[in-house]
N, CA, C and O of each residue as an XYZ file, in Angstrom:
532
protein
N      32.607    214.181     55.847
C      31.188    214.201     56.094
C      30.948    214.675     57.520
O      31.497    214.147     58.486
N      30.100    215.697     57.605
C      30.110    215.957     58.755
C      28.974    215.537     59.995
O      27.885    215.410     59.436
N      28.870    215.331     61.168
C      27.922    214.968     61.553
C      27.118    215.480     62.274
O      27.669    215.742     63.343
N      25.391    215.967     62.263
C      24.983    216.805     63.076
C      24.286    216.008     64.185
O      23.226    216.461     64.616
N      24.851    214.685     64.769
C      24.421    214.188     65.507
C      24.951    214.256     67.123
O      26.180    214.273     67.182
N      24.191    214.303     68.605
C      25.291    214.239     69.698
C      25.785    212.949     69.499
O      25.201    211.949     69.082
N      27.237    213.149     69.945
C      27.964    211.795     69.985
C      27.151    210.936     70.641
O      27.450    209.788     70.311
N      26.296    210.963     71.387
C      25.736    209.720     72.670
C      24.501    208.931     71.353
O      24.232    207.731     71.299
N      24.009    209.886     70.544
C      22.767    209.250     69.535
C      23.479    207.795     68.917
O      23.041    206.644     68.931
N      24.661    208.311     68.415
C      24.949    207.600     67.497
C      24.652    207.614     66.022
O      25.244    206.839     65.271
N      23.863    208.365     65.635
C      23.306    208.626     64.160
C      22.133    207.790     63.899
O      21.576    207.210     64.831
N      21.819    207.713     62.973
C      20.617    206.852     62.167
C      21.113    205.827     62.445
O      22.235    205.452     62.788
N      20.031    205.324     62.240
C      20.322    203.365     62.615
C      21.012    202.734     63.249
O      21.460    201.603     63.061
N      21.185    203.679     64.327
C      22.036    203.385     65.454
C      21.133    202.487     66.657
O      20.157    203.008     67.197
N      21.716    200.670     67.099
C      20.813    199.972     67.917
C      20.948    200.274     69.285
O      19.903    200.390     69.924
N      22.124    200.439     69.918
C      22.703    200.335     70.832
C      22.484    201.252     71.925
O      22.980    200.978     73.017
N      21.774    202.354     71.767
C      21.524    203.315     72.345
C      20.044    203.535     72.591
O      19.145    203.132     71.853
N      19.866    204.362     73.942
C      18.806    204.823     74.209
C      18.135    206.218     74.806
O      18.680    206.893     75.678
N      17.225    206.446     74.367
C      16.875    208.025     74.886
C      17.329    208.214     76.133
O      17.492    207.284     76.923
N      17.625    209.731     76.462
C      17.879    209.617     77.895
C      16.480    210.282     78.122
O      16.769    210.993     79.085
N      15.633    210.437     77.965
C      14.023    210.547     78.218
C      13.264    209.416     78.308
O      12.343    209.302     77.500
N      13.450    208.535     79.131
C      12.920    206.980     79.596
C      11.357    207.123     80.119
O      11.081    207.768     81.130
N      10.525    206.554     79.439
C       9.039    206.424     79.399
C       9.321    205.896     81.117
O      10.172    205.047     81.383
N       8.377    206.619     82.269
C       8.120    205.840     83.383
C       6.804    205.480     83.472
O       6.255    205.689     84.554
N       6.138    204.962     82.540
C       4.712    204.720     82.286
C       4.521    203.915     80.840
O       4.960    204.229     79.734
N       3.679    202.718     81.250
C       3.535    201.522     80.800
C       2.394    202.418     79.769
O       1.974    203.542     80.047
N       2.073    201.729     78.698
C       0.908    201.689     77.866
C      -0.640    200.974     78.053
O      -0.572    200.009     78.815
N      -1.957    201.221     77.551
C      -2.694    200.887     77.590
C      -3.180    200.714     76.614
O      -3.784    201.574     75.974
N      -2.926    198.910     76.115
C      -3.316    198.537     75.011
C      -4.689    198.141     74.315
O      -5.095    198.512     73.214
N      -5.297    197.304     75.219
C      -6.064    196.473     75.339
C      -7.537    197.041     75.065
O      -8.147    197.839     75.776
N      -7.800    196.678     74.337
C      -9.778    197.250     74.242
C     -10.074    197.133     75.567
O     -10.336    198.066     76.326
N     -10.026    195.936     75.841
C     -11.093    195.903     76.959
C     -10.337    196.577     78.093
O     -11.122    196.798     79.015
N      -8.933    197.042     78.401
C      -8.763    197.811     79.714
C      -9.122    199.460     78.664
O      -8.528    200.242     79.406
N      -9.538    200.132     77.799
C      -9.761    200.791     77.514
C     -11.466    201.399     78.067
O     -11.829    202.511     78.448
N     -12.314    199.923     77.865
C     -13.431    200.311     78.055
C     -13.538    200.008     79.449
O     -14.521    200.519     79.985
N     -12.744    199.266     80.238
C     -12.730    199.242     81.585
C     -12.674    200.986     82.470
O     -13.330    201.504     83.373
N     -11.679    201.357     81.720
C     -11.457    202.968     82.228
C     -12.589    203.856     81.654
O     -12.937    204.750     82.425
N     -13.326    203.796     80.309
C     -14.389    204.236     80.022
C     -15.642    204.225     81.345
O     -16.327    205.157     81.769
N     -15.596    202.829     81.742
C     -17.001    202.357     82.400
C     -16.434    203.278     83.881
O     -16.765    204.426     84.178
N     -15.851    202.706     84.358
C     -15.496    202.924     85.775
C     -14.644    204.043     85.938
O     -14.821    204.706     86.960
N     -13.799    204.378     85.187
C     -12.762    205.741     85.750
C     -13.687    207.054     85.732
O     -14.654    207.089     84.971
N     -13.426    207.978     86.453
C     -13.589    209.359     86.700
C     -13.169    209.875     85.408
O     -12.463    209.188     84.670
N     -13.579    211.100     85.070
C     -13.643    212.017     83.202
C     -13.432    213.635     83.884
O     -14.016    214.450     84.598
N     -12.538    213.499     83.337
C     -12.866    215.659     83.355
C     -12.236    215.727     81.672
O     -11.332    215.180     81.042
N     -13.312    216.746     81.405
C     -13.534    216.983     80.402
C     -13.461    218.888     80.234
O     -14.148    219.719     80.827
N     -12.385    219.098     79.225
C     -11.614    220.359     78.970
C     -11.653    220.604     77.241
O     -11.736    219.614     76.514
N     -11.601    221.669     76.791
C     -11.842    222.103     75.785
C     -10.894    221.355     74.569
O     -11.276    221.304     73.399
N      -9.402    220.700     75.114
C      -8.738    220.250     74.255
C      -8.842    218.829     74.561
O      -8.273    218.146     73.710
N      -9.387    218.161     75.504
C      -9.318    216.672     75.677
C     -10.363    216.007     76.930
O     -10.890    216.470     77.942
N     -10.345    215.175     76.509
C     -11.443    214.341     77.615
C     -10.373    213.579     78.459
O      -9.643    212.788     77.861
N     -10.268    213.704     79.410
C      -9.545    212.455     80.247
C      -9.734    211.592     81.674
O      -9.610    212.109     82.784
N     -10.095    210.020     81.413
C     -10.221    209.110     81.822
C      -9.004    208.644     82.938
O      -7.878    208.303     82.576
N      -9.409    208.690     84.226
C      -8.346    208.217     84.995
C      -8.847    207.265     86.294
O      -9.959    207.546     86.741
N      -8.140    206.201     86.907
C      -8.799    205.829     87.635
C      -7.344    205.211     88.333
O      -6.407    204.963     87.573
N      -7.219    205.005     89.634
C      -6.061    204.446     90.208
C      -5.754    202.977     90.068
O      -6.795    202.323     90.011
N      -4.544    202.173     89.987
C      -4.021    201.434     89.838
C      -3.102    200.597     90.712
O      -2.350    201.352     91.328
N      -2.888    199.360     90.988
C      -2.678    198.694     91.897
C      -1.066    198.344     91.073
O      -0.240    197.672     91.691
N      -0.772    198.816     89.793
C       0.287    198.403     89.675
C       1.820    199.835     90.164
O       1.748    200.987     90.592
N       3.060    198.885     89.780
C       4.179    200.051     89.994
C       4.326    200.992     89.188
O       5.153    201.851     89.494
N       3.752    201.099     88.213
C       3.919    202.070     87.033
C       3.024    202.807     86.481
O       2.518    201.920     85.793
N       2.370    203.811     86.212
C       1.069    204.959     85.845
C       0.746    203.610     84.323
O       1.331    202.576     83.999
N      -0.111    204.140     83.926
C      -0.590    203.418     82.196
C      -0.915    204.617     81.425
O      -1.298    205.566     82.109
N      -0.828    204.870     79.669
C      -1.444    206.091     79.286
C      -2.102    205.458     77.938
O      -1.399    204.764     77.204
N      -2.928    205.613     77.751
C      -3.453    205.801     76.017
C      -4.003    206.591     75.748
O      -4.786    207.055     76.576
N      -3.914    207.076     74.666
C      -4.154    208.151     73.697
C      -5.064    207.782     72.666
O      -4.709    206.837     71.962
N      -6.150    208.314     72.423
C      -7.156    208.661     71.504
C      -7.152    209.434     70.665
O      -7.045    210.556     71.160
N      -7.237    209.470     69.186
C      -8.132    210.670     68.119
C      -8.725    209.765     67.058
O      -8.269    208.858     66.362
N      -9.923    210.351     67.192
C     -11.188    209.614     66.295
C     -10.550    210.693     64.704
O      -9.670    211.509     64.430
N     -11.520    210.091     64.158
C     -11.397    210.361     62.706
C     -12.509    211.507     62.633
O     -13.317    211.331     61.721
N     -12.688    212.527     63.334
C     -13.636    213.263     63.673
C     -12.381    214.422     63.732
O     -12.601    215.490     63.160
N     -11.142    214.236     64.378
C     -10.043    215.289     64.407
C      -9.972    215.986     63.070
O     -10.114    217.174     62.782
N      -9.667    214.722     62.194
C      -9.143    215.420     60.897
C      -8.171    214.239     60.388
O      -8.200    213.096     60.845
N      -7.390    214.645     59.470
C      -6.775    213.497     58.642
C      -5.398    212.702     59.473
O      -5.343    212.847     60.694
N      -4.702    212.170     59.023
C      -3.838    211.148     60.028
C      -2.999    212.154     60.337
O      -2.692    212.131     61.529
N      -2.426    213.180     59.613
C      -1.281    213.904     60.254
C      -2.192    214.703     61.526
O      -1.682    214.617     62.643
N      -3.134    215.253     61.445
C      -4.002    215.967     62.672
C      -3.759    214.565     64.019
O      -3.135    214.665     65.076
N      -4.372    213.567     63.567
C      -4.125    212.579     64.509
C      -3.333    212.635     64.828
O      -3.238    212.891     66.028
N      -2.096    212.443     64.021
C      -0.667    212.147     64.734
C      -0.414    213.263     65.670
O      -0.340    212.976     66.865
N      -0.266    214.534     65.292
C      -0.060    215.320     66.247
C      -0.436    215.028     67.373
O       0.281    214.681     68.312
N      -2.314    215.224     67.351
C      -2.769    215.418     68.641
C      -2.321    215.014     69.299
O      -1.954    215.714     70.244
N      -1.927    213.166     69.285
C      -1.258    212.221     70.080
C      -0.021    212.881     70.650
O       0.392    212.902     71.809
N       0.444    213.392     69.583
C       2.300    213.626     69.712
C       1.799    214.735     71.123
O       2.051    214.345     72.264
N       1.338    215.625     70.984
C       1.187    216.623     72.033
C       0.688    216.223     73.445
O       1.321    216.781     74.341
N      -0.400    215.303     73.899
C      -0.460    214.946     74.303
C       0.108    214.379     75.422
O       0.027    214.786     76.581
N       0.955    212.965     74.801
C       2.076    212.200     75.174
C       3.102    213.176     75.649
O       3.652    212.971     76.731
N       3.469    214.445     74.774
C       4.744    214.803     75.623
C       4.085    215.956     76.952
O       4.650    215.832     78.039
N       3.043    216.933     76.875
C       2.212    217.098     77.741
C       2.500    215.982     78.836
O       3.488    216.055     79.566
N       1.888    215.293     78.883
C       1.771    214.277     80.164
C       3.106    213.700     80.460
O       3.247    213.309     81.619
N       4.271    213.544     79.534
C       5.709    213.252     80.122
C       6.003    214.326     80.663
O       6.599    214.090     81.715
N       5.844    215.788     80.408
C       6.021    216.784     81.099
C       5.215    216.748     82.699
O       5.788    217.304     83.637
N       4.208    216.234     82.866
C       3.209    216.735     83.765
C       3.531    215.447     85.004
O       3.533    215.735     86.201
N       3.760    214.200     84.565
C       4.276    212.982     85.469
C       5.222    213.170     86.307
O       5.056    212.434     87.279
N       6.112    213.790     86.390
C       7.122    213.556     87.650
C       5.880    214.647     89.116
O       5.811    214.126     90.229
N       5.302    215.635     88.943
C       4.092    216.253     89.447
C       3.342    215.737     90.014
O       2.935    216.035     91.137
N       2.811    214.317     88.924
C       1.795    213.335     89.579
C       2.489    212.653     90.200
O       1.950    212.185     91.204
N       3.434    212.397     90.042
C       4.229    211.186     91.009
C       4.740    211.476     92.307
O       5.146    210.639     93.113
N       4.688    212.972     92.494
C       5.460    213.881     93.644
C       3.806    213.467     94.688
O       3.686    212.840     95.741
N       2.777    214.138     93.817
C       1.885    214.341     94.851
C       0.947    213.197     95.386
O       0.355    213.285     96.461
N       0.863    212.103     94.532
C       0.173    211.049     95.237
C       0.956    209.507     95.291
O       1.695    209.413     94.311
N       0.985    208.732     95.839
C       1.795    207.413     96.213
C       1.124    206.584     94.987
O       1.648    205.850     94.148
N      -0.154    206.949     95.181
C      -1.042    205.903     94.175
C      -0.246    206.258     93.168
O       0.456    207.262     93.053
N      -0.496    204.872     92.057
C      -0.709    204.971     90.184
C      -1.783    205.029     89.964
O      -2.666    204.721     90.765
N      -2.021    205.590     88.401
C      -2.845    205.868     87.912
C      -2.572    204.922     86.479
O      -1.508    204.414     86.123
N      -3.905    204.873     85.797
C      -4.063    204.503     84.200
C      -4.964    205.801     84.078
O      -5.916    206.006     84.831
N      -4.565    206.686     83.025
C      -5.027    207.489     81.807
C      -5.322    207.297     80.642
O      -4.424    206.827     79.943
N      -6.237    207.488     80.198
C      -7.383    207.582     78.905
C      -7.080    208.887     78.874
O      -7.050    209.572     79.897
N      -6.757    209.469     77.357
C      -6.879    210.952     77.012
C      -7.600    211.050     75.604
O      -6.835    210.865     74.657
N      -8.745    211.270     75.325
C      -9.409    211.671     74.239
C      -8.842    212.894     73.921
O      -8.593    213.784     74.734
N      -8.557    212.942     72.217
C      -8.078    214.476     71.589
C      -9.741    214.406     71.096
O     -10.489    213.499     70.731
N      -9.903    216.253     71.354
C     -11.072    216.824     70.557
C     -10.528    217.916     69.415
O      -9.452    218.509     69.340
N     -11.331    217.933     68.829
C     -11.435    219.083     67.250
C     -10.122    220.161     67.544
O      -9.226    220.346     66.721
N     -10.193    220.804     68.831
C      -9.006    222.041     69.065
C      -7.656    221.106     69.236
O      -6.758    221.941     69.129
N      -7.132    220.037     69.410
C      -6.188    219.625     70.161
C      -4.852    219.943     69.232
O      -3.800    220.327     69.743
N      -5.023    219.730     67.755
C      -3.903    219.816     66.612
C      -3.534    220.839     67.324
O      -2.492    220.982     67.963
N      -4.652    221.738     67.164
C      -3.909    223.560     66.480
C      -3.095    224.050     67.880
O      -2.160    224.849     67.829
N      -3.535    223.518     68.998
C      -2.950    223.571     70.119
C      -1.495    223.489     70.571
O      -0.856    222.974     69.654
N      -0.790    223.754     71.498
C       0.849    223.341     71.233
C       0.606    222.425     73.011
O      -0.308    222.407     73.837
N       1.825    221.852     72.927
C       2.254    221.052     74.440
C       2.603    221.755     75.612
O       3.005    221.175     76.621
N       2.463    223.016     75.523
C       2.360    223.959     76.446
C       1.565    224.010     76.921
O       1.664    223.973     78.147
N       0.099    224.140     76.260
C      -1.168    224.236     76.118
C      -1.816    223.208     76.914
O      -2.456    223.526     77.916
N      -1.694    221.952     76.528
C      -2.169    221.148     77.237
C      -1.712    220.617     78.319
O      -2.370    219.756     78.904
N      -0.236    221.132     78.874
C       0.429    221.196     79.929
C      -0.345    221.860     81.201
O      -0.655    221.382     82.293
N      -0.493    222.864     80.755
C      -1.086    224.115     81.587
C      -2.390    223.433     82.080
O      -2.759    223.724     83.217
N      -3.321    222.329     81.164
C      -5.011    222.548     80.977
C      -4.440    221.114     82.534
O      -5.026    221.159     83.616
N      -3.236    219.987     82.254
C      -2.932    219.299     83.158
C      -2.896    219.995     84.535
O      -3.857    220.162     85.285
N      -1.637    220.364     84.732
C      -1.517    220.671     85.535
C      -2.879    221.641     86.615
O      -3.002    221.252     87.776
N      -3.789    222.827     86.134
C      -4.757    223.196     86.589
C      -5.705    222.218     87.130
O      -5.970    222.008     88.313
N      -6.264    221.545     85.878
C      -7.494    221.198     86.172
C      -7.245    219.610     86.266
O      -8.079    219.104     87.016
N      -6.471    218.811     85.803
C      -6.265    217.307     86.190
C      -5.784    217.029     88.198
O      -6.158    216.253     89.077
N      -4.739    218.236     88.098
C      -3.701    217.535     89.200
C      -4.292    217.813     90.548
O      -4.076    216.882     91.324
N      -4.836    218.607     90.965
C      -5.726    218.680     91.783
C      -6.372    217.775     92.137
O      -6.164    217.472     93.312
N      -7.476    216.870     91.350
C      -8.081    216.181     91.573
C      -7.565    214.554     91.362
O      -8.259    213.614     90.974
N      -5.883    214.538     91.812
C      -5.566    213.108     91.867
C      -5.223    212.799     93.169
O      -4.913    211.646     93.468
């Protein structure tokens, strides 16, 4: 049987192991720190996403991700998210170079975000987010 796995994965159902792509950013679970960043954080708003940011007193950035049922069906959702998330793992070591502060991020997906790729919203980061952190 052969295996198309790297030796370090371990295969399916493998416990013991871990990505070597380590999240350096906590999640944002909570309704209410959701609508906290709604009320009070700063918005720039771009053709593929709305995003909510406001600085943070903790050691670690925060991110949540949004798509209303306005995107399209759950796989549209899922994407958007999926793109997103790796967008902004791409775009974080950037934010982390240029300001000392943390941040918590709110990212609303809009109608274009599916058809879009993580390139895409890389680029819309880096321009028009990073500047203004």
């Amino acid at each position: 049987m052969s295996d198309n796995f790297p030796p370090e994965s371990g295969g399916i159902g493998s416990r013991g192991s871990r990505s070597p792509f380590r999240k350096n950013f906590a999640s944002v679970r909570k309704n209410r720190e959701f609508n906290y960043l709604f009320k009070k954080g700063q918005n720039l708003v771009t053709y593929a996403f709305v995003c909510y940011y406001k600085p943070n007193k903790r050691r670690t950035g925060r991110l949540g991700v949004m798509a209303s049922k306005k995107i399209g069906n759950a796989v549209k959702r899922n994407r958007a998210r999926r793109i997103i998330k790796e967008a902004f793992r791409l775009a974080n070591p950037l934010f982390l170079e240029k300001t000392d502060k943390r941040y918590d991020f709110i990212f609303v997906a809009r109608g274009k975000t599916p058809e879009l790729d993580s390139k895409q919203i890389y680029g819309l980061l880096i321009k028009q987010l990073l500047p203004k952190l």
